[in-house]
N, C-alpha and C positions, 0 to 999 in steps of 0.2 A: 625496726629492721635490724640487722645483723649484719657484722661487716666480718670479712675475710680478709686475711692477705695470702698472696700466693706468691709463688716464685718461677721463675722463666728466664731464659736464657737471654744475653745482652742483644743478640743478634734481632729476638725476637719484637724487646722489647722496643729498639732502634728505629722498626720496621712500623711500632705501631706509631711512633709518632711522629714517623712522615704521613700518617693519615688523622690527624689532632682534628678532624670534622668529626669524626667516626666516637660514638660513644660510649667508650670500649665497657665501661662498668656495665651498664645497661645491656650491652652484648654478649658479654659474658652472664649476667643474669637468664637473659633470655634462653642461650643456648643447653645453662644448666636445668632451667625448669623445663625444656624441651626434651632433652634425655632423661630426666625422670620420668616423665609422662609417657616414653617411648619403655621405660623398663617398668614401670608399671601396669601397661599391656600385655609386655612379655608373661609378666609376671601370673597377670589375669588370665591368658591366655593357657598356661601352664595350669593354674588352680582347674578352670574348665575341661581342661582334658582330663585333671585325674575324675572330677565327677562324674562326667560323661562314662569314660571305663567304668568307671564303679557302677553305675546305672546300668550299661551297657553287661556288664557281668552279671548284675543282680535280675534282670531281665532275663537272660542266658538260664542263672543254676534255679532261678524260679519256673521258669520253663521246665527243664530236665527233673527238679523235683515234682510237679505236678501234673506228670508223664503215668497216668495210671496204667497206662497199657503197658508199662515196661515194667517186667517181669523180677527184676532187679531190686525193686523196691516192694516186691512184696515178705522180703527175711529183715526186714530193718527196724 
């Protein structure tokens, strides 16, 4: 495991240790792998959409090229 240190403001720090139950490394661990996980869906979610358009498009100009009835494509 891998250790960090961070920095924070006196007030905050003051604040955590009127709560010395509380297991703040472990809370902070938690909250950090929780936000990746959350920006890693974003993330996922963004990849998906561009595939989907791409699909979505290439369904589209597959269509329109294989429109023999349209007159268009007969000088090409």
């Amino acid at each position: 495991m891998t250790n960090i240190t961070l920095s924070m403001e006196n007030e905050t720090y003051s604040a955590m240790k009127k709560y010395s139950e509380i297991k703040w490394s472990e809370f902070i661990r938690k909250a950090i792998k929780q936000r990746i996980e959350e920006l890693d869906k974003i993330e996922q979610s963004r990849n998906n959409e561009g595939i989907l358009t791409m699909l979505a498009s290439e369904h589209t100009l597959k269509k329109d090229w294989d429109n023999k009835k349209d007159e268009r494509w007969d000088h090409v």
